[in-house]
DSSP file (Angstrom, degrees, kcal/mol; ACC not computed):
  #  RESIDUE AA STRUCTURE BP1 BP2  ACC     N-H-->O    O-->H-N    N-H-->O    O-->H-N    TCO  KAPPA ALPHA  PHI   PSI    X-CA   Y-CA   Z-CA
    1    1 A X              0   0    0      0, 0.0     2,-0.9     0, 0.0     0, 0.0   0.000 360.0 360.0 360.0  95.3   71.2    8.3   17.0
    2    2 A X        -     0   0    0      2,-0.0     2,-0.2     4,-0.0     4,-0.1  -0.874 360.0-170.2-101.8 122.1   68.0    6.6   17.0
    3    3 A X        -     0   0    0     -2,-0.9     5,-0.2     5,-0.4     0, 0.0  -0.665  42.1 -75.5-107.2 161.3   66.4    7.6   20.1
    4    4 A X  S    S+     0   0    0     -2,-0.2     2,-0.7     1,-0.2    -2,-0.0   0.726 116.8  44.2 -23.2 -77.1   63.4    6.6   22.0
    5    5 A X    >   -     0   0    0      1,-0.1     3,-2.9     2,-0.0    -2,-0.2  -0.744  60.9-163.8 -41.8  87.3   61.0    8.4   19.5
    6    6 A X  T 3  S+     0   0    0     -2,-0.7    -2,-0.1     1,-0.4    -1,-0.1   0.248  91.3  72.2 -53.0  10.1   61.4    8.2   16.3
    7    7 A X  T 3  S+     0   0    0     -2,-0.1    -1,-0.4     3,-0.0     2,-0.3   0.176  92.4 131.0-112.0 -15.9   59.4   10.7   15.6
    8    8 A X    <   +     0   0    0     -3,-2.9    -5,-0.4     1,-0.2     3,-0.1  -0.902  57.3  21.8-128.8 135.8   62.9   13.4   17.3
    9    9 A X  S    S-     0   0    0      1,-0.3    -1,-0.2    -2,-0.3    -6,-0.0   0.441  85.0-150.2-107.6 138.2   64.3   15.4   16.8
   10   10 A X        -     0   0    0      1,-0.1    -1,-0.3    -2,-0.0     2,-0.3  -0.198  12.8-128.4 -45.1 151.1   61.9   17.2   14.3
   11   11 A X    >>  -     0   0    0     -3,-0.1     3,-1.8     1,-0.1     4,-0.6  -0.853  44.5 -81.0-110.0 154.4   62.8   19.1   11.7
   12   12 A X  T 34 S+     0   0    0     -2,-0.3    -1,-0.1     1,-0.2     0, 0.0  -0.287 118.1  15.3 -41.1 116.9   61.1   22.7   11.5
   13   13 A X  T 3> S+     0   0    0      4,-0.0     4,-1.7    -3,-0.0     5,-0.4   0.209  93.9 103.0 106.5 -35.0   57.7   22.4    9.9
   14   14 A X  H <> S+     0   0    0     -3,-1.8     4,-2.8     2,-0.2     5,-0.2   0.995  82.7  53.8 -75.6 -47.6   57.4   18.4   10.2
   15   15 A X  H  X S+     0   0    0     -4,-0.6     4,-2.1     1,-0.2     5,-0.4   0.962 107.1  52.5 -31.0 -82.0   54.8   19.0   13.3
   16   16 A X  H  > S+     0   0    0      1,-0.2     4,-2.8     2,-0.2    -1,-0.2   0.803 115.2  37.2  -3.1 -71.8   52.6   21.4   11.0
   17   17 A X  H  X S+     0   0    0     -4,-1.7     4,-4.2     1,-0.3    -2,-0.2   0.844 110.7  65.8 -86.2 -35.1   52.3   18.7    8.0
   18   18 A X  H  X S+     0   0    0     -4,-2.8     4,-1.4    -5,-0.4    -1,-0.3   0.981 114.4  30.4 -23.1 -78.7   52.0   15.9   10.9
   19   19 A X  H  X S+     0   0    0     -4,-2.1     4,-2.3     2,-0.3    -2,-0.3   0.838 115.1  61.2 -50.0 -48.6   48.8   17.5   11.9
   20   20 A X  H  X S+     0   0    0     -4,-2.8     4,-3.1    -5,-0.4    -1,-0.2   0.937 109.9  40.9 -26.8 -63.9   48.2   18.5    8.5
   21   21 A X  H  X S+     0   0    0     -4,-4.2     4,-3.4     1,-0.2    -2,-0.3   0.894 113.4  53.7 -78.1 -38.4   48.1   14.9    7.5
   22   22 A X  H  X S+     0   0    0     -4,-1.4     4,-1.5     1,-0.2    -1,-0.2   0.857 110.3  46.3 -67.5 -49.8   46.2   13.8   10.5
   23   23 A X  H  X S+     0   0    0     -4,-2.3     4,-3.7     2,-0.2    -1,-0.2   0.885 112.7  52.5 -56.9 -47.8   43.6   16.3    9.8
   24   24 A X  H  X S+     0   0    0     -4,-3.1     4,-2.4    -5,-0.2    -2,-0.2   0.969 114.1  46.5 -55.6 -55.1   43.5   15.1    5.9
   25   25 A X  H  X S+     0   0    0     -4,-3.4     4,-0.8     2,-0.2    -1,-0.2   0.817 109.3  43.7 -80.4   3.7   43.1   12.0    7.1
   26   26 A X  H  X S+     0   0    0     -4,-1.5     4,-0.9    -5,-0.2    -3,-0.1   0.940 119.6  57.6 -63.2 -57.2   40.0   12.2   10.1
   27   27 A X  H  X S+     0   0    0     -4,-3.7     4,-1.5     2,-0.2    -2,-0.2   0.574 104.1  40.7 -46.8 -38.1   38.7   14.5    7.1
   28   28 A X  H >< S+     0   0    0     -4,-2.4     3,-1.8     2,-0.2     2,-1.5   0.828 125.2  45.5 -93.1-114.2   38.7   11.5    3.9
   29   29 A X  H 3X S+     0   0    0     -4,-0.8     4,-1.0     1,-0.3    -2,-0.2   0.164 112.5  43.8 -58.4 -25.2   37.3    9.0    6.8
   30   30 A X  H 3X S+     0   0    0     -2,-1.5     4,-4.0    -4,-0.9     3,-0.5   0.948 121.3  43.9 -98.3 -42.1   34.8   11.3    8.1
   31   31 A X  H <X S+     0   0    0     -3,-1.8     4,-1.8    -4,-1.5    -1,-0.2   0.797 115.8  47.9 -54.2 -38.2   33.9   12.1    3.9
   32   32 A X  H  > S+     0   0    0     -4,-0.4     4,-2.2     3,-0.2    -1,-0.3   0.770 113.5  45.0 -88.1 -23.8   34.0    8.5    3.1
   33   33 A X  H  X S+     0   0    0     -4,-1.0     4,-1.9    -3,-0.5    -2,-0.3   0.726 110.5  56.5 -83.6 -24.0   31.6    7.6    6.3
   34   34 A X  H  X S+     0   0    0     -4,-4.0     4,-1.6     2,-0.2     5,-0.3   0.967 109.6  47.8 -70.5 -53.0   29.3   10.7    5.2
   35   35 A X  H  X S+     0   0    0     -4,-1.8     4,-1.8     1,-0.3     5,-0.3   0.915 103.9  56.0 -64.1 -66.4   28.9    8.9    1.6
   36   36 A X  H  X S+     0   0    0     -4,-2.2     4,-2.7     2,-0.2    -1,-0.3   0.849 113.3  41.9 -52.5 -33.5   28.1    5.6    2.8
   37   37 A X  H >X S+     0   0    0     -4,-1.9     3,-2.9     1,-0.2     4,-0.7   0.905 115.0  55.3 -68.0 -64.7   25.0    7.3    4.9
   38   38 A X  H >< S+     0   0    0     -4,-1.6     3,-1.6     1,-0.4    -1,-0.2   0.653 108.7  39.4  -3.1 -67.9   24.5    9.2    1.9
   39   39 A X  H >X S+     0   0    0     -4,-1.8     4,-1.0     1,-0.3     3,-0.5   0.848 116.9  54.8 -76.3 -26.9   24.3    6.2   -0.1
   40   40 A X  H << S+     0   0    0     -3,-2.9    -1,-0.3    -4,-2.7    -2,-0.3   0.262 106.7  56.4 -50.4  -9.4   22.1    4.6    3.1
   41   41 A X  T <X S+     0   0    0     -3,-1.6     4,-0.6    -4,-0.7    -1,-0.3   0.039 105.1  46.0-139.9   3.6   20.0    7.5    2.7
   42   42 A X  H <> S+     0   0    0     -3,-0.5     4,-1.0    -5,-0.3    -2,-0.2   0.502 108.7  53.3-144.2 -37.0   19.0    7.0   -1.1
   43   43 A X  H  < S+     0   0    0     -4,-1.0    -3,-0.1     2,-0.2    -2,-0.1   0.369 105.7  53.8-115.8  49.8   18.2    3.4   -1.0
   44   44 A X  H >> S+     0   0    0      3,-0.1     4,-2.5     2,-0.1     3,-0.8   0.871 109.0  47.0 -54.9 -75.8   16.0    3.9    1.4
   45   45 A X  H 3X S+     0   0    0     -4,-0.6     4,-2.6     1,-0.3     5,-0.2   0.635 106.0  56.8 -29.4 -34.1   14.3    6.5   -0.5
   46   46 A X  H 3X S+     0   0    0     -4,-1.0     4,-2.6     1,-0.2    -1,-0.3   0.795 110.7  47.2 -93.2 -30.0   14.2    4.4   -3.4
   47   47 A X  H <> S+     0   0    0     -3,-0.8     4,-1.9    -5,-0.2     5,-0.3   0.824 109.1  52.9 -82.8 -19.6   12.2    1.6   -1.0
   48   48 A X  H  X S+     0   0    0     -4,-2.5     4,-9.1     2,-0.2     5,-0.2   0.978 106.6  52.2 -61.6 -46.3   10.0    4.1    0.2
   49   49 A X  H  X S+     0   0    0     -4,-2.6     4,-2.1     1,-0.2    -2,-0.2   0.997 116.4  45.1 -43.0 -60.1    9.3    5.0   -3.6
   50   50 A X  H  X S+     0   0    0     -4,-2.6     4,-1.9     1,-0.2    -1,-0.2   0.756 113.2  42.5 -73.7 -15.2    8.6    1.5   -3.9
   51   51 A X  H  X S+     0   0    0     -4,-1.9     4,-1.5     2,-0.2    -1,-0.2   0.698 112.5  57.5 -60.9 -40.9    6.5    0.7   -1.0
   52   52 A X  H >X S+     0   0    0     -4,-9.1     4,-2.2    -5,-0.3     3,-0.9   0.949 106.8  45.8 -73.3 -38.3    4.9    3.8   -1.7
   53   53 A X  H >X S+     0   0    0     -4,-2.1     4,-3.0     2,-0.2     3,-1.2   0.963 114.8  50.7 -10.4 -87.6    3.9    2.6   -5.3
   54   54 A X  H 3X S+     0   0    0     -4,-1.9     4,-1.7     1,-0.3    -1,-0.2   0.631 112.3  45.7 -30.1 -35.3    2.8   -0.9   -3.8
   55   55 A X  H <X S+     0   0    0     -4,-1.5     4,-2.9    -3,-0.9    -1,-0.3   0.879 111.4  50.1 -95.4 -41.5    0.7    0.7   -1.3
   56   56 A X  H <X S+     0   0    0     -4,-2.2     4,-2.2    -3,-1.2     5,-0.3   0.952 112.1  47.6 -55.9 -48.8   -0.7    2.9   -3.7
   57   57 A X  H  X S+     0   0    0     -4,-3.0     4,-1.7    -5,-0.3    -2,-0.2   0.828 113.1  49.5 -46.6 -95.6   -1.6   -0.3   -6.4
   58   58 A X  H >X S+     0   0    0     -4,-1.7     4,-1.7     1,-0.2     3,-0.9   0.739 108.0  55.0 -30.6 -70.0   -3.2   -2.3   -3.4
   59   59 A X  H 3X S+     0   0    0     -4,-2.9     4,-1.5     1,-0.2     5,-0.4   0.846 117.3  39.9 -33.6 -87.5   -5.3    1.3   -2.6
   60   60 A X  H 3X S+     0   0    0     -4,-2.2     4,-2.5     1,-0.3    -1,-0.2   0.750 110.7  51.4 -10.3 -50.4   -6.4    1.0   -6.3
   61   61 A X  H XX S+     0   0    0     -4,-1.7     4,-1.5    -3,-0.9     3,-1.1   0.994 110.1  48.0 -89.7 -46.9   -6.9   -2.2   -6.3
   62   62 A X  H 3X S+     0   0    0     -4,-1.7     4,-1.0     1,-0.2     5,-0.5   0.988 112.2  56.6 -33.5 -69.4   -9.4   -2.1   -2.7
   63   63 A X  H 3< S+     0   0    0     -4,-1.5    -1,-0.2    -5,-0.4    -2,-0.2   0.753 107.2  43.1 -77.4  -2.1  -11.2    0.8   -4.4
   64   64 A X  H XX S+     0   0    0     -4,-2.5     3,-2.9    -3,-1.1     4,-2.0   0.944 116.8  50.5 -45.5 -76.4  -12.0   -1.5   -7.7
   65   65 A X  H 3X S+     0   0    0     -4,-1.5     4,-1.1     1,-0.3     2,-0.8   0.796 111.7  44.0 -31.1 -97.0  -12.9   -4.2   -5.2
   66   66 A X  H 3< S+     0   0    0     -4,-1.0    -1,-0.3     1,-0.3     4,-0.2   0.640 117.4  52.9 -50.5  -8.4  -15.2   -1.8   -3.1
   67   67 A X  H X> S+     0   0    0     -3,-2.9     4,-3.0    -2,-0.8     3,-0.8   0.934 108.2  41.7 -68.4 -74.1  -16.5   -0.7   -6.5
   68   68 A X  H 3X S+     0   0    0     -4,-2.0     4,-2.4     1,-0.3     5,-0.2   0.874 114.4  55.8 -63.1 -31.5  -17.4   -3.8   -8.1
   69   69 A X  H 3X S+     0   0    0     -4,-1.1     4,-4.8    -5,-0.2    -1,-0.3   0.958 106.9  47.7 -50.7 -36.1  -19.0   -5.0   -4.6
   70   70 A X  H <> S+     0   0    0     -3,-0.8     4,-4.3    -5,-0.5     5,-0.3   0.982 116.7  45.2 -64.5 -38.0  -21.2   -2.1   -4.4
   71   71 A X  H  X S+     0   0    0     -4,-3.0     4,-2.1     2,-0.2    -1,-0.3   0.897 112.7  51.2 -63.0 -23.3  -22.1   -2.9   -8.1
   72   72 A X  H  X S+     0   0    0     -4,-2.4     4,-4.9    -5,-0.3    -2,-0.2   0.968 114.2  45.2 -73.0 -63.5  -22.4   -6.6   -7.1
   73   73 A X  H >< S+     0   0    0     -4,-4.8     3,-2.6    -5,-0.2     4,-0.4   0.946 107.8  54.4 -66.3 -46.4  -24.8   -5.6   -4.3
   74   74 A X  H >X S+     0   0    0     -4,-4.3     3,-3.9     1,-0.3     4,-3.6   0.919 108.2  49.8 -54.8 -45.6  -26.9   -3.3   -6.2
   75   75 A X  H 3X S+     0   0    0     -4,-2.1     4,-1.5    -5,-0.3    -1,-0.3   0.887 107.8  54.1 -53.0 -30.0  -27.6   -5.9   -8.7
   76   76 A X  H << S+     0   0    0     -4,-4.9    -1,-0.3    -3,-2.6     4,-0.3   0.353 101.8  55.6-105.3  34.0  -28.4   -8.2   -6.2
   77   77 A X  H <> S+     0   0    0     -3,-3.9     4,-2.6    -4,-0.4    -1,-0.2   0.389 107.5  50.5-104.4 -14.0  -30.8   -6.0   -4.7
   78   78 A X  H  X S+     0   0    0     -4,-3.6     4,-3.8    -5,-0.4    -2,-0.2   0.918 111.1  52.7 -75.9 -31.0  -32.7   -5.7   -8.3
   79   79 A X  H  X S+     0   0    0     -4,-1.5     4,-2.5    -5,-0.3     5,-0.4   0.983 113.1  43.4 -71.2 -67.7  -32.7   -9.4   -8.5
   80   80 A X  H  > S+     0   0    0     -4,-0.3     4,-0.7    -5,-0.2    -1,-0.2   0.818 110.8  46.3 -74.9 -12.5  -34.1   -9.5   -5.5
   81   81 A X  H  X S+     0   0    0     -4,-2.6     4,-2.6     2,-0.2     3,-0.3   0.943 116.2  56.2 -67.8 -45.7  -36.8   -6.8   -5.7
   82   82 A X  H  X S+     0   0    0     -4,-3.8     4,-3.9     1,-0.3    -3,-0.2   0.865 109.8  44.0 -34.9 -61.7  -37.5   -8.7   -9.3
   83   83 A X  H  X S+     0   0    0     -4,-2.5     4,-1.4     2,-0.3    -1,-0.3   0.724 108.0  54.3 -52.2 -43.5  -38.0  -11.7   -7.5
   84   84 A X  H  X S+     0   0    0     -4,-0.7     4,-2.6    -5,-0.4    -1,-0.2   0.920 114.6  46.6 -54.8 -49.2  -40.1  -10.2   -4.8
   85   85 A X  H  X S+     0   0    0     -4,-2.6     4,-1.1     1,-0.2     5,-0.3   0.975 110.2  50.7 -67.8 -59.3  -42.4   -8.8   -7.7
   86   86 A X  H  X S+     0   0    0     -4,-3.9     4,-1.2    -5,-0.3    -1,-0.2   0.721 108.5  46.1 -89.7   1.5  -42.5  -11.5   -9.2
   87   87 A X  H  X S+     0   0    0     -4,-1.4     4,-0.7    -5,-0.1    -2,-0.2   0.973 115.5  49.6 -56.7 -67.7  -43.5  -13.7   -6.2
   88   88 A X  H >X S+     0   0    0     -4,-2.6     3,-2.8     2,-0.2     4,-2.1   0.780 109.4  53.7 -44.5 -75.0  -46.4  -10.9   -5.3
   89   89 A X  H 3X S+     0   0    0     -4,-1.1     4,-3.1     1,-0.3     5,-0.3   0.848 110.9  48.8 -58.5 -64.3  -47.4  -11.2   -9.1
   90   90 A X  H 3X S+     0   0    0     -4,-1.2     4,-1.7    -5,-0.3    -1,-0.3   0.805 111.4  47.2 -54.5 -22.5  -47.7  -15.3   -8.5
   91   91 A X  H <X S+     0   0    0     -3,-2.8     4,-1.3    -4,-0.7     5,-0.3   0.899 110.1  49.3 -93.1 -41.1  -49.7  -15.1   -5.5
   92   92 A X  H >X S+     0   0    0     -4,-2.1     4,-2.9     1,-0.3     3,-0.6   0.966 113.6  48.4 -68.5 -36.8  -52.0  -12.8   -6.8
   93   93 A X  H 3< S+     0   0    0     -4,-3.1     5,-0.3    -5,-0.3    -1,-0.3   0.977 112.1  45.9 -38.5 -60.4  -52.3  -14.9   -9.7
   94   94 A X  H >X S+     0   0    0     -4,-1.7     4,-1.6    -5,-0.3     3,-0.5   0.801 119.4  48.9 -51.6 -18.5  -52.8  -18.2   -7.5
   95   95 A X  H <X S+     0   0    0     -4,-1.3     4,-0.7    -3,-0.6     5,-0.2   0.964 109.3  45.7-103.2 -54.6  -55.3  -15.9   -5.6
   96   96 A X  H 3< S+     0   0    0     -4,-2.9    -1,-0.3    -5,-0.3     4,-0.2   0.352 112.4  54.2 -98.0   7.0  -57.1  -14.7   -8.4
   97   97 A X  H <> S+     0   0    0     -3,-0.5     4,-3.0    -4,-0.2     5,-0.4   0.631 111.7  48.6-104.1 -35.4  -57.4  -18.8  -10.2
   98   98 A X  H  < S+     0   0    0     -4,-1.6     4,-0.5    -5,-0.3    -2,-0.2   0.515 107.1  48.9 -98.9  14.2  -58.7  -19.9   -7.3
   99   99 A X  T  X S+     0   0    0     -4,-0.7     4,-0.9     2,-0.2     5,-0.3   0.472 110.4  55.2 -15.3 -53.6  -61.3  -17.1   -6.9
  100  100 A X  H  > S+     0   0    0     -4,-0.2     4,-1.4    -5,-0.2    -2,-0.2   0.758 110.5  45.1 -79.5 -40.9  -62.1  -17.8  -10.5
  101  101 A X  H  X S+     0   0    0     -4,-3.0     4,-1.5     2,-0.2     5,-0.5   0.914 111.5  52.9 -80.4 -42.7  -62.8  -21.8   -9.5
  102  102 A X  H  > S+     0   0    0     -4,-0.5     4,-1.1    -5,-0.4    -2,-0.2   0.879 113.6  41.9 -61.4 -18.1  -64.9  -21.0   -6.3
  103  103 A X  H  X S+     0   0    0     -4,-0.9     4,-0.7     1,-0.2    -1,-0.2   0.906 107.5  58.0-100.1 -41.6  -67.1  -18.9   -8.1
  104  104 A X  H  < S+     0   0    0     -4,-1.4     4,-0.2    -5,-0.3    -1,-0.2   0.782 110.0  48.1 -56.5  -8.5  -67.3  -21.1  -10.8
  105  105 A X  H >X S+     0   0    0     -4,-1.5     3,-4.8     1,-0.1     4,-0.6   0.870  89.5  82.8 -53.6 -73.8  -68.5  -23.6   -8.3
  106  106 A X  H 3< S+     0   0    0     -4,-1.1    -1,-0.1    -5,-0.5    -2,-0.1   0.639  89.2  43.2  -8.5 -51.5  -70.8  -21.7   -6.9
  107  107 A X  T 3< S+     0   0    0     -4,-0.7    -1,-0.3     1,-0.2    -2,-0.1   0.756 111.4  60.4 -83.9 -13.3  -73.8  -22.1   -9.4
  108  108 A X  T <4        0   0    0     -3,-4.8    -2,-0.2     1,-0.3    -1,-0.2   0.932 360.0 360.0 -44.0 -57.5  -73.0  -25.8   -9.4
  109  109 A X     <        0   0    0     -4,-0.6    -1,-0.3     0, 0.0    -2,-0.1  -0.008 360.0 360.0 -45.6 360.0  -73.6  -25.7   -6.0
């Protein structure tokens, strides 16, 4: 007697383990869907790690850079005080040769 359902007449106990198994099996999908986020969840982390690394390098490496510039300008503000002194040092020089010819004129004169 194969009847409309094939599932009837039940035996005592086959309903239970029906459910049983339905439940085992939501449970192993729902277990197997938890571990893929799981495993979605980890290499994330593991790019954050590495992004954070990069981001950290690149920090480093802008505060060399903003180091050696500062060093870069200071030096070329000694260069250019040097240079300033040693303009002022040439004109007073020029100033002080050609002081040195007008008065030697002078008694020529």
């Amino acid at each position: 007697s194969s009847g409309i359902n094939a599932e009837w007449p039940l035996r005592p106990g086959d309903a239970c383990r029906k459910e049983r198994d339905d439940i085992d099996s939501q449970l192993s999908e729902l277990k197997t869907a938890h571990q893929e986020q799981i495993t979605a969840c980890e290499m994330k982390e593991r790019e954050l790690v590495r992004y954070t690394a990069m981001l950290k390098e690149k920090d480093n490496s802008l505060d060399k850079r903003s180091k050696d510039s500062i060093e870069l300008n200071s030096k070329v503000e000694d260069l250019l005080n040097s240079l300033n002194h040693s303009r002022k040092l040439y004109e007073a020089l020029e100033k002080e040769k050609s002081t040195d010819c007008d008065s030697a004129l002078i008694p020529l004169l």
